[in-house]
N, C-alpha and C positions, 0 to 999 in steps of 0.2 A: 632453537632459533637464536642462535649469535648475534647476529648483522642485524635483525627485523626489531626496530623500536618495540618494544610494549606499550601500545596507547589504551590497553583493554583489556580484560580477561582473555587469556587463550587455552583451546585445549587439545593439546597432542593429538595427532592423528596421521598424520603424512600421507596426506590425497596426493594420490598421480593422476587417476582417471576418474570416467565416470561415461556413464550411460542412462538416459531418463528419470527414472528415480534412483539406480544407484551408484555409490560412488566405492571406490577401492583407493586403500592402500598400498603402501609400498609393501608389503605383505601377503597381499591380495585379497587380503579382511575386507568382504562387503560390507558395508551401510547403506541403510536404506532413508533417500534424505527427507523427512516432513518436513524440511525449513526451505526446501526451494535455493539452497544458498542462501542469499540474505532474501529472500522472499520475492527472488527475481526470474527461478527459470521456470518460468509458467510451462515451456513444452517439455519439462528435464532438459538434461546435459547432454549435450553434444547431440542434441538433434541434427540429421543427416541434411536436413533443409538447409537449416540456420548456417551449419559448416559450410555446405558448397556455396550459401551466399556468400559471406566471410572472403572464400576463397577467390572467387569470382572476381569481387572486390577489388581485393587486393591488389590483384592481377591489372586491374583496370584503375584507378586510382584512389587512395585510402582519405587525403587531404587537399582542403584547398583553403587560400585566402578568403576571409568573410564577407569578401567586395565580390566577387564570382560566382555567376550562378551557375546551377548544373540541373539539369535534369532528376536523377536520381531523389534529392532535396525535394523537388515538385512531384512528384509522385506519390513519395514517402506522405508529405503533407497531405495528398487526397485524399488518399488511403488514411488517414487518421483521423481528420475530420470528414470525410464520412461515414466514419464508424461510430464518432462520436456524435452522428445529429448535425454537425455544423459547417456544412457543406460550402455556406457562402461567406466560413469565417476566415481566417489566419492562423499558420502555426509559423514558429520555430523550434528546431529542433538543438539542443545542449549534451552536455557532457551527464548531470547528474540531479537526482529529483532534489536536494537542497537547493539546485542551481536555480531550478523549474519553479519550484513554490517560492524562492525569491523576488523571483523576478514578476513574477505571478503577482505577489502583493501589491511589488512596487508600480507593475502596472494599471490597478486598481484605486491607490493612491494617486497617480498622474491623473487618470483619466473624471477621477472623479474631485481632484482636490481636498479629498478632506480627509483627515491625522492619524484616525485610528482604525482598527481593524478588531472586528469581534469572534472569536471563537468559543469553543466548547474544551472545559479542562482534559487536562491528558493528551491534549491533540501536542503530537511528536513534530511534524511537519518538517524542521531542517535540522542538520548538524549545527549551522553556521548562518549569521546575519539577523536581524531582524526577526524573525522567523524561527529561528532559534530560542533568542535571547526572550522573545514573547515580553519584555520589558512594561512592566504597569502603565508609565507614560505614553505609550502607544498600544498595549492590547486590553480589552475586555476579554474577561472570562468568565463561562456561564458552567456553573458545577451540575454537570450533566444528570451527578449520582442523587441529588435529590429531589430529583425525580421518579426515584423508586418508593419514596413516603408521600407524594404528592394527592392533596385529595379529590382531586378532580384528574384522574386518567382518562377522561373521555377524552376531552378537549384543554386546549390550555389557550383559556379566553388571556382578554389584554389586558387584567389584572395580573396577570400571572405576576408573582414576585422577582422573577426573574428577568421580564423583561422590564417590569416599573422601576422607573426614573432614569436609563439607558438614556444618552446622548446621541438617539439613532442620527440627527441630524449631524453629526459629524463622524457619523462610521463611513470609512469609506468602501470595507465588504465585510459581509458575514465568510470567514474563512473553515469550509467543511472540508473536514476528516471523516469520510463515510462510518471507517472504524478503525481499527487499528490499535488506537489509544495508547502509544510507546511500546507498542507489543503486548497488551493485558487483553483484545481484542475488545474491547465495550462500545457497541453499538448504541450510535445517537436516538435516543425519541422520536418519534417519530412526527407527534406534535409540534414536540419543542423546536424543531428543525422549523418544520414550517411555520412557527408563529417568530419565530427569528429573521427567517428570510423574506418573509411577507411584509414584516418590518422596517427591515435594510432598504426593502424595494423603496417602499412608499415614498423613502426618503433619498430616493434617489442614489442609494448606494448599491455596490454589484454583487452577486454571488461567488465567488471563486470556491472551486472543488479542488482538492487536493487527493489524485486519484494514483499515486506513485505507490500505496502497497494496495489499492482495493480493483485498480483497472485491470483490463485486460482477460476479465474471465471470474478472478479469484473469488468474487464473491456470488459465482453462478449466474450473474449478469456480465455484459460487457461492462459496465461501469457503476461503481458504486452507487452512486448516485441517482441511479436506476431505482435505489429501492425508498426513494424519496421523491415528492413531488416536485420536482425541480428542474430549474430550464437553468443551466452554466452559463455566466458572462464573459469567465474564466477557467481554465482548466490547465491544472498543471500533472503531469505523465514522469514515470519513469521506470528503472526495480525491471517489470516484465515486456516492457518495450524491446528491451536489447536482451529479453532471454541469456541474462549475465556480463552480456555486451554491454559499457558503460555510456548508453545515450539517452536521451530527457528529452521532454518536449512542452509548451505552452503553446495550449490552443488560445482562440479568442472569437468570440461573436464577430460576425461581420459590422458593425458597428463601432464595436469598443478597437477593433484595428482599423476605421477609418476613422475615427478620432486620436489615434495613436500618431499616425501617419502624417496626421494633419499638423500636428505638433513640431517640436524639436528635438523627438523620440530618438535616443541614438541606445544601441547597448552592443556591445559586441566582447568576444574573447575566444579564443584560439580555437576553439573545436567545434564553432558555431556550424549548423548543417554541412556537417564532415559527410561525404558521399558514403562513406563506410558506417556508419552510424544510422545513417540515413539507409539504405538498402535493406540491412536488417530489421528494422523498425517495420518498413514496408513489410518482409518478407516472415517477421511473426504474426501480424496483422492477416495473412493473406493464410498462413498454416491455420490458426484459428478458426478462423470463417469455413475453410475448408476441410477440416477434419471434425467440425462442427464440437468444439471443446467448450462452448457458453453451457450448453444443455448438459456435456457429460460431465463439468464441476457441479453443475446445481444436481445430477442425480449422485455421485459421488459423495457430495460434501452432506448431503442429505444421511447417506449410507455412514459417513464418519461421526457425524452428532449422533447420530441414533447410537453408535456404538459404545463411543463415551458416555453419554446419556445413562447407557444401560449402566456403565458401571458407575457413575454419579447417582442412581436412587440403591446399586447395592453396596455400596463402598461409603462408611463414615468419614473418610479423608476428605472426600471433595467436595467442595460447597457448592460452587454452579458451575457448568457446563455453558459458553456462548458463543456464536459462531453465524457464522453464512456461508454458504458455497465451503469452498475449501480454504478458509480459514476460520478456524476454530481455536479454542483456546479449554483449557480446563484449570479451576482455580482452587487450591487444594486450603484446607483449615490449616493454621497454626503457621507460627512464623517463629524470627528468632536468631540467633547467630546461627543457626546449622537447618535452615529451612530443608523442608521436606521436599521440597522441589528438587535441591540442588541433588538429593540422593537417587530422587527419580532417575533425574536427570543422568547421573553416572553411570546408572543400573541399566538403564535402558543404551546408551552408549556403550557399554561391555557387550549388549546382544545385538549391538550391530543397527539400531536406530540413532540418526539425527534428530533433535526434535528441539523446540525452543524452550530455554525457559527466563523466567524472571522472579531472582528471589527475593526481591524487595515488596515482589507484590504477590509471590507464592503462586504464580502462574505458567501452567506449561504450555505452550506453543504446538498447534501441529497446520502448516502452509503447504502441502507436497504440491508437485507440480501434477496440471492437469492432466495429465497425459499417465500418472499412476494407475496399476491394476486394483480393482476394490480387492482382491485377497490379502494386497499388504493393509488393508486397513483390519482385514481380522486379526492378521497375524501382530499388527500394532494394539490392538484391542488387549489379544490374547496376551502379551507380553507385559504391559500395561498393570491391566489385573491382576496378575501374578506377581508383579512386585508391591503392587501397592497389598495385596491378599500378605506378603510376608513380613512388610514393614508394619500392618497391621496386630501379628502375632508376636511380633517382639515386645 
């Protein structure tokens, strides 16, 4: 790769194609992808759908000015919020889920007036902005992790340490990451969530979800969020919207977009509900419901934990196993300049898996797209234990 900046780690491999979960080489070397690409093609690659919409598209027009409206746009929107519960809200449709949870804040900030925004640590959220930067003078942050030594796991009354002495009257949302957590998967409390957002409410602040790696299926529900008590006053979309396609979206409650409106609300930039953006979003929305892929990640992703699992009580390498739907994650002991992950990692990429990792926190990744056969999750099992069975005898 001459010409292509380095902004990152990269690893040799020269994809030409791909088909659902697998992808080839210019070689013809299959891989089999557990990363979804970047945790985006919920139905795999090159879905036959997804393409003839594309196509279709294209044919018919890809772009328009942000002052023009189109149909395609209006549809896309129904179809998203009614999927999402909020039928009688508002969306618009972007380019990308940094764009989405930006804008997301910023409209929670408007709507509500007031400075800061509260989250939970690890929460990834954007590349870029505010949202990124998570900057002290503007975020609260609530260390998720100790909550595993907590004495009281029943309930987390309004004692809780965590939330005493919070500034709730100037938050202006509790900003949730279902899970994710930079890619380490760590799912939020259950509690904690909702003595947070019960919080925020009282004080007249909003909920914003940030559902760009947890929507659309992956965690066995259509929406992360789903596995918490919680009603969204915001939602921000992305990753398996456009099934690789680069489009994003913000919902909003019917409210907080008539209070929007009502304003001097202006936001606009080039790829705002692009009809091509928009078609597809429609048209993954409609594969899902219709090939009915919510129930077959939750039996799937069910079948994947179990199989890691197995090898996390026989295997001393790995400390916990955690996951929902089909994202999961497995977290290995031991760290270091030459982490165990990254060997995984290699090892399992010679035999022809994708799979994620992260060696700063000794974590593997596996996100495959819905639409994967459970025999590749044996045959990921089988592989799996076999390397970590030979790294163990060394």
């Amino acid at each position: 790769m001459d010409y292509i900046l380095k902004c990152h780690e990269m690893t040799k491999a020269d994809i030409v194609r791909g088909h659902n979960c697998y992808l080839y080489d210019a070689n013809n070397k299959r891989y089999v992808d557990f990363e979804s690409g970047v945790w985006s093609t919920v139905l795999g690659h090159n879905h036959p759908r997804i393409s003839r919409t594309i196509q279709e598209q294209i044919d018919r027009v890809m772009h328009l000015g942000y002052r023009y409206t189109n149909r395609t746009a209006e549809e896309a929107a129904a179809a998203l919020l009614e999927a999402v519960g909020l039928e009688k809200g508002k969306c618009v449709f972007l380019s990308s889920g940094s764009e989405a949870v930006e804008l997301a804040i910023q409209v929670a900030k408007l709507v509500t007036g007031k400075s800061h925004l509260l989250t939970l640590s690890e929460s990834y959220m954007a590349a870029y902005g505010a949202a990124a930067k998570q900057g002290p003078d503007e975020w609260l942050q609530i260390d998720r992790e100790a909550c595993r030594t907590c004495s009281d796991k029943a309930t987390c009354k309004d004692t809780c340490p965590k939330a005493d002495g919070l500034p709730f009257e100037e938050i202006a949302a509790f900003v949730l990451e279902p899970a994710s957590a930079s890619g380490n998967v760590r799912l939020p409390p259950e509690k904690l969530v909702d003595l947070l957002a019960s919080e925020v409410k009282q004080h007249q602040g909003l909920i914003v979800v940030d559902e760009v790696t947890t929507g659309l299926g992956r965690t066995g529900k259509w929406w992360g969020f789903e596995h918490y008590d919680l009603s969204p006053d915001v939602i921000a979309f992305g990753k398996g919207l456009g099934n690789g396609y680069p489009v994003s979206a913000v919902a909003t409650k019917e409210e907080v977009a008539d209070l929007l409106e009502a304003r001097t609300f202006r936001y606009v930039q080039s790829h705002q509900n692009d009809p091509l953006g928009c078609a597809v979003a429609k048209e993954v929305i409609s594969v899902i419901r219709e090939e009915e892929l919510i129930a077959r990640s939750a039996a799937l992703g069910e079948s994947l934990y179990d199989r890691l699992d197995e090898i996390g009580k026989r295997h001393e390498f790995v400390r916990e196993v955690r996951g929902r739907g089909l994202m999961v994650s497995l977290e290995l002991a031991g760290a270091g300049d030459n982490p165990i992950t990254s060997v995984v990692y290699d090892e399992m990429l010679e035999r022809g898996y994708l799979i994620g990792h992260n060696p700063r926190s000794n974590v593997l990744r596996f996100l495959p797209p819905l639409t994967i056969e459970e025999n590749e999750m044996a045959n990921l099992a089988h592989n799996l234990y076999d390397i970590l069975e030979t790294l163990g005898r060394q």
